[in-house]
SEGU-516242 format. One record per atom (N, C-alpha, C, O): z, y, x; chain; atom name; residue in one letter. Coordinates in nm, 3 decimals. Each point is the difference from the previous one (the first is absolute). Example, Ala and Ser with C-alpha at 12.3 -4.5 7.8 and 13.67 -1.06 7.14 Angstrom:
BEGIN
0.780, -0.569, 1.319, A, N, A
0.000, 0.119, -0.089, A, CA, A
0.000, 0.120, 0.090, A, C, A
0.066, -0.002, 0.104, A, O, A
-0.138, 0.107, -0.139, A, N, S
0.006, 0.119, 0.082, A, CA, S
0.073, 0.109, -0.077, A, C, S
0.017, 0.111, 0.051, A, O, S
//
This chain:
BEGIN
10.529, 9.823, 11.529, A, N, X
0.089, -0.057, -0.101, A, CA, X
0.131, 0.078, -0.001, A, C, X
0.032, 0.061, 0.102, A, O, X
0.052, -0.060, -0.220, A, N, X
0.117, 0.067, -0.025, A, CA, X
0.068, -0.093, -0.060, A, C, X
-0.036, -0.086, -0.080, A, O, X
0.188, 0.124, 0.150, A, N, X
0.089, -0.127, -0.067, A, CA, X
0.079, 0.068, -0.091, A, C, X
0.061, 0.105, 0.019, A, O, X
-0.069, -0.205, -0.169, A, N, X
0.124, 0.088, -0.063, A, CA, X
0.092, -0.124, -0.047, A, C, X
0.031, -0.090, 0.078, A, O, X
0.011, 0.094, -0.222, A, N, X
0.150, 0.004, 0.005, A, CA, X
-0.048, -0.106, -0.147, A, C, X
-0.052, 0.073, -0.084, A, O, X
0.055, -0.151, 0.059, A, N, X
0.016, -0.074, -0.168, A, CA, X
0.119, 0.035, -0.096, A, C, X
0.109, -0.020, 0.054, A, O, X
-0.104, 0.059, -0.163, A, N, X
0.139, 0.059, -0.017, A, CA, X
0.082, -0.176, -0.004, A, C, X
0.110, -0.003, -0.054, A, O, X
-0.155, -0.108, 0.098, A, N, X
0.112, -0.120, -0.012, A, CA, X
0.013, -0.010, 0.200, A, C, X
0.034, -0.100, 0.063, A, O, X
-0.077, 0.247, 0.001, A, N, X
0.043, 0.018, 0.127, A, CA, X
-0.079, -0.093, 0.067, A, C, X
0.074, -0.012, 0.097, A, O, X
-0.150, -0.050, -0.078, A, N, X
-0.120, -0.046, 0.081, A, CA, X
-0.066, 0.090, 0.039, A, C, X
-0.030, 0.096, -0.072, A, O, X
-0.023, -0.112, 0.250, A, N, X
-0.079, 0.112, 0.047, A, CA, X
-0.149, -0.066, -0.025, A, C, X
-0.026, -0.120, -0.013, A, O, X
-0.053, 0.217, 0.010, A, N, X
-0.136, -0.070, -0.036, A, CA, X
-0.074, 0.168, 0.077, A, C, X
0.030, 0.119, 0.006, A, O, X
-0.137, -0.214, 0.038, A, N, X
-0.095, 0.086, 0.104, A, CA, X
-0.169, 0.006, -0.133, A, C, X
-0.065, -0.100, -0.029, A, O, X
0.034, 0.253, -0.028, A, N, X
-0.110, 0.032, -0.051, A, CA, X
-0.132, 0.008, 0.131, A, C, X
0.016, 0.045, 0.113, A, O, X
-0.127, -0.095, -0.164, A, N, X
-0.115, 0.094, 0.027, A, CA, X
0.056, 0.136, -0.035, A, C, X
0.057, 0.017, -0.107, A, O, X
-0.071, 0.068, 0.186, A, N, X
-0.031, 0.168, -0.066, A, CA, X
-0.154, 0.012, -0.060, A, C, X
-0.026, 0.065, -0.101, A, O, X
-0.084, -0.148, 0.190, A, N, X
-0.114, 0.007, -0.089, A, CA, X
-0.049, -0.061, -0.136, A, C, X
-0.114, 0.022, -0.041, A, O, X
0.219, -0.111, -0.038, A, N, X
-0.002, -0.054, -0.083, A, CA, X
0.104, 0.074, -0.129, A, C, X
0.003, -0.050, -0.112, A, O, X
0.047, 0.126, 0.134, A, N, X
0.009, 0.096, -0.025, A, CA, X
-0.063, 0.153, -0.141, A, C, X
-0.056, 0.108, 0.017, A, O, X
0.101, -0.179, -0.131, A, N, X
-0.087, 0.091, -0.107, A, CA, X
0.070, 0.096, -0.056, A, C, X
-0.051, 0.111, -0.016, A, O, X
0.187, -0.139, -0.028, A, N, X
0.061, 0.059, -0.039, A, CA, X
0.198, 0.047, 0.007, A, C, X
0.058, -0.108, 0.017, A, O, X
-0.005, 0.166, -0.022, A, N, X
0.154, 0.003, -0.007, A, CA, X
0.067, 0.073, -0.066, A, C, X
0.004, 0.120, 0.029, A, O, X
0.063, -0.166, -0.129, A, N, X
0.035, 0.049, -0.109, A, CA, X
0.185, 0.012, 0.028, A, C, X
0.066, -0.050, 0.091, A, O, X
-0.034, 0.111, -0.174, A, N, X
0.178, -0.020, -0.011, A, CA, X
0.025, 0.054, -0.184, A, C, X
-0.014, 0.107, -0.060, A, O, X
0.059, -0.248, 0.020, A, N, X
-0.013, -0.025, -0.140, A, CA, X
0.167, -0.034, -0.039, A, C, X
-0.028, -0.063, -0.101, A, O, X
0.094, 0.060, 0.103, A, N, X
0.087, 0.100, 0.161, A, CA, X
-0.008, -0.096, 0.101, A, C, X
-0.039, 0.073, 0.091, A, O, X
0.047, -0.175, -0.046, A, N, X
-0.042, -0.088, 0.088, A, CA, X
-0.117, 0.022, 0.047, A, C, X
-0.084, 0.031, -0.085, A, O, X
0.037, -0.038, 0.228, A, N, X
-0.094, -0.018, 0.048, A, CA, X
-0.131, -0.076, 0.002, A, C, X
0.003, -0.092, 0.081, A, O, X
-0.079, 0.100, -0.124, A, N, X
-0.096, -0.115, -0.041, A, CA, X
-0.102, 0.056, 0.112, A, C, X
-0.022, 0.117, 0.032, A, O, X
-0.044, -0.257, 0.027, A, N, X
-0.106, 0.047, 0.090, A, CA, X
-0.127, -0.115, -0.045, A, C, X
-0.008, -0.114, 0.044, A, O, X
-0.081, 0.174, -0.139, A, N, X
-0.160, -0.112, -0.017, A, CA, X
-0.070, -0.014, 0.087, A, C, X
-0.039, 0.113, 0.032, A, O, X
0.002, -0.175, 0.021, A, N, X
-0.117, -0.082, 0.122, A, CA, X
-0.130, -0.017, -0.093, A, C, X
-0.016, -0.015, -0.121, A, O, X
-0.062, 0.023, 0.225, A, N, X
-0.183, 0.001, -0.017, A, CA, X
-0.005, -0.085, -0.136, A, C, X
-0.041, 0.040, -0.110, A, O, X
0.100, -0.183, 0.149, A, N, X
0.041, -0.099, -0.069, A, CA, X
0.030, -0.039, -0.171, A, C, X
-0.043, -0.083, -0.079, A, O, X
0.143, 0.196, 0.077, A, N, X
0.053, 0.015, -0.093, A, CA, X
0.148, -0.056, -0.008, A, C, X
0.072, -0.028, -0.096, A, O, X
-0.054, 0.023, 0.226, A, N, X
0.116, -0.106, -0.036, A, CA, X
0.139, 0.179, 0.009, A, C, X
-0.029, 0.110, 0.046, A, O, X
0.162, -0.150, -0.107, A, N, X
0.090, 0.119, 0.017, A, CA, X
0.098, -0.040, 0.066, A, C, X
0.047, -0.101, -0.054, A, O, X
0.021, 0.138, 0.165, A, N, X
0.121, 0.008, 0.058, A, CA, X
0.112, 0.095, -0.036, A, C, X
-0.035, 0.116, -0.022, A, O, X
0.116, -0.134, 0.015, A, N, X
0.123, 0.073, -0.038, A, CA, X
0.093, 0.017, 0.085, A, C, X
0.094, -0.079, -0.001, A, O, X
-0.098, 0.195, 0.104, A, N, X
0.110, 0.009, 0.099, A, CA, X
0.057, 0.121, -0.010, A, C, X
-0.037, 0.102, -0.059, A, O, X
0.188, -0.141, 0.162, A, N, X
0.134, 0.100, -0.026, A, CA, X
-0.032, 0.169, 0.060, A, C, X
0.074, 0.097, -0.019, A, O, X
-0.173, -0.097, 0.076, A, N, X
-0.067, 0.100, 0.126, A, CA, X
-0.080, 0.110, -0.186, A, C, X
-0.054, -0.035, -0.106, A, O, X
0.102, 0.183, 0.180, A, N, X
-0.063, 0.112, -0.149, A, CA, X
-0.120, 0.029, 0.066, A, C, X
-0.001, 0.005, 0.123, A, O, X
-0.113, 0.015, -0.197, A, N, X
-0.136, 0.043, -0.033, A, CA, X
-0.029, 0.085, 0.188, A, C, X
-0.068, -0.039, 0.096, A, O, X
0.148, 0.147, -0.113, A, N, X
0.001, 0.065, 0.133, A, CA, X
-0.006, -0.064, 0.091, A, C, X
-0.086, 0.002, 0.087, A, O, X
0.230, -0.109, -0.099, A, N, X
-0.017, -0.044, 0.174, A, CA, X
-0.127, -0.154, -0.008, A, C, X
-0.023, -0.071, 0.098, A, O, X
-0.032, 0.055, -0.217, A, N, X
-0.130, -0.085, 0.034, A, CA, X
-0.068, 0.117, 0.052, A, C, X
-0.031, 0.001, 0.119, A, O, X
0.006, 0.090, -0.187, A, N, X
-0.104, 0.060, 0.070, A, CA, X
0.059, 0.072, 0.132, A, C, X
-0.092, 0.054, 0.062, A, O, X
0.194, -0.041, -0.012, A, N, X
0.014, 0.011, 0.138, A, CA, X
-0.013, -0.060, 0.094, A, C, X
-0.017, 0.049, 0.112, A, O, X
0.024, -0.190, -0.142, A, N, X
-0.023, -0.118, 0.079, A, CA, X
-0.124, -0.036, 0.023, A, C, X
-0.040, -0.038, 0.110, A, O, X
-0.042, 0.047, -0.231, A, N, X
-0.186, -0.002, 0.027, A, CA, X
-0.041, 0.122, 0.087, A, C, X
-0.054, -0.028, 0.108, A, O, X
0.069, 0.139, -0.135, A, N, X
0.046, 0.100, 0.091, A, CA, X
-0.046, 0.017, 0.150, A, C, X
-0.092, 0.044, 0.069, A, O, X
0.217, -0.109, -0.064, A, N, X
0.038, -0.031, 0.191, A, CA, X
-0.057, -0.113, 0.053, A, C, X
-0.003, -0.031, 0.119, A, O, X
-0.047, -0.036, -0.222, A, N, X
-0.061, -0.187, 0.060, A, CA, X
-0.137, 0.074, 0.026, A, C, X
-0.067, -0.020, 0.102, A, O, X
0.016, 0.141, -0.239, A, N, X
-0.156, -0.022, 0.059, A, CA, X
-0.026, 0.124, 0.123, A, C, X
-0.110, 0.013, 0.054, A, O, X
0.191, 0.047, -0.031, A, N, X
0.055, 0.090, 0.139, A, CA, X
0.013, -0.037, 0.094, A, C, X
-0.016, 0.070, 0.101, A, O, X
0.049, -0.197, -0.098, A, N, X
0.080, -0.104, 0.108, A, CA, X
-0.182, -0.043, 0.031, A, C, X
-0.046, 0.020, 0.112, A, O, X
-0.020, -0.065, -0.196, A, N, X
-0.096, -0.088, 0.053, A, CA, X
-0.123, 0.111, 0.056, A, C, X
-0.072, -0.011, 0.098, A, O, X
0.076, 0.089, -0.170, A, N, X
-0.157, 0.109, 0.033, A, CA, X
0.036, 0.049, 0.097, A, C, X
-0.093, 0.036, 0.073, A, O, X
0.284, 0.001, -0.003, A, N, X
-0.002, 0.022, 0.128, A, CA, X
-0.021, -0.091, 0.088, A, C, X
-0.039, 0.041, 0.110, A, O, X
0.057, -0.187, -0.129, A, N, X
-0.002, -0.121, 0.071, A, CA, X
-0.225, 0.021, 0.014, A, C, X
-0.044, -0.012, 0.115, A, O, X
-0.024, 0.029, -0.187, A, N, X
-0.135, 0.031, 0.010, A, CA, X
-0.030, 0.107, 0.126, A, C, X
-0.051, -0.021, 0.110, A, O, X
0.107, 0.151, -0.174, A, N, X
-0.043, 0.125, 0.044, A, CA, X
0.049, -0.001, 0.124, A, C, X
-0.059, 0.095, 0.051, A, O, X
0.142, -0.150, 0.047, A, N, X
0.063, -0.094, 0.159, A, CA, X
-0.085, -0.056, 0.011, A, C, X
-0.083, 0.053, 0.074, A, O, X
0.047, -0.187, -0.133, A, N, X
-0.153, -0.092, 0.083, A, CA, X
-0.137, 0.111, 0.003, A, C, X
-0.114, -0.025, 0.037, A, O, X
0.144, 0.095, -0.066, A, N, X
-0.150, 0.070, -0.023, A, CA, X
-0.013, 0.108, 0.110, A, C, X
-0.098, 0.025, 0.069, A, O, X
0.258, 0.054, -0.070, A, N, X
-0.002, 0.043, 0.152, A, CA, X
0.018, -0.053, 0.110, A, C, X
-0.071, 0.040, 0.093, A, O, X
0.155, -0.128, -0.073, A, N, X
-0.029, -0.152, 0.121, A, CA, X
-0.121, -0.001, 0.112, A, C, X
-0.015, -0.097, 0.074, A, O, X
//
């Protein structure tokens, strides 16, 4: 999960796997599987920097139990 930003400043934690689309219309728009749209203060980049490092974070958290 990635936390971003609501532009009325609420933090809110995404699935990264729910996850379809991210737009900047100039605002950030992020669509879920769902369909549903979020609108946060965070630009296109740093969503995708943050999915990024979360799914980095976990395949190294894998690729450790596997050498263990």
């Amino acid at each position: 999960m990635i936390e971003v930003t609501k532009i009325n400043g609420t933090k809110l934690l995404v699935n990264t796997n729910l996850i379809e689309t991210v737009e900047e219309t100039p605002d950030t728009v992020i669509t879920l599987t769902d369909g549903k749209k979020v609108i946060v203060k965070e630009s296109r980049h740093e969503v995708r920097n943050l999915v990024k490092l979360t799914r980095q974070e976990y395949f190294k958290g894998i690729l450790n139990m596997e050498t263990s």
